[in-house]
Phi, psi and omega in degrees: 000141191276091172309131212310298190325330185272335170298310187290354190260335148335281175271022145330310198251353161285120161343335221242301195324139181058000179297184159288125153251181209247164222271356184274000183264108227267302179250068177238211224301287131047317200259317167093001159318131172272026194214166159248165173202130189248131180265095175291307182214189194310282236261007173244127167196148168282118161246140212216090178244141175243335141010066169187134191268146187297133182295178063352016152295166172246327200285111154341285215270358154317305178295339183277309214261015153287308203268358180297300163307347183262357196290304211297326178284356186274307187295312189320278192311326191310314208144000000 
């Protein structure tokens, strides 16, 4: 995991840091948040997390519903 301060200063130093984002981006960098949310239509929008930490199974599907649980508990804390 990344501390927020070496993240932001990371994307700092990207082409993207400091532009314009587009108004549909709900949830980005801005928050220090672990998920982003992107607004697709009125009633629509995408949440986007890479948050998780690797399970330690050996079993598929042990491994889906670990990271699964740990994606959703990342957005759960967002709000």
């Amino acid at each position: 995991k990344i501390a927020p301060a070496m993240l932001t200063e990371i994307l700092r130093r990207t082409a993207v840091a400091g532009g314009p984002m587009p108004p549909e981006l709900l949830v980005g960098t801005e928050t220090a948040d672990d998920a982003a949310v992107y607004q697709v239509s009125e009633d629509v929008a995408v949440v986007a997390t890479t948050d998780f930490f690797t399970p330690m199974v050996d079993d598929a599907f042990d491994f889906g519903r670990i990271a699964a649980t740990n994606a959703v508990s990342d957005v759960y804390a967002m709000g």
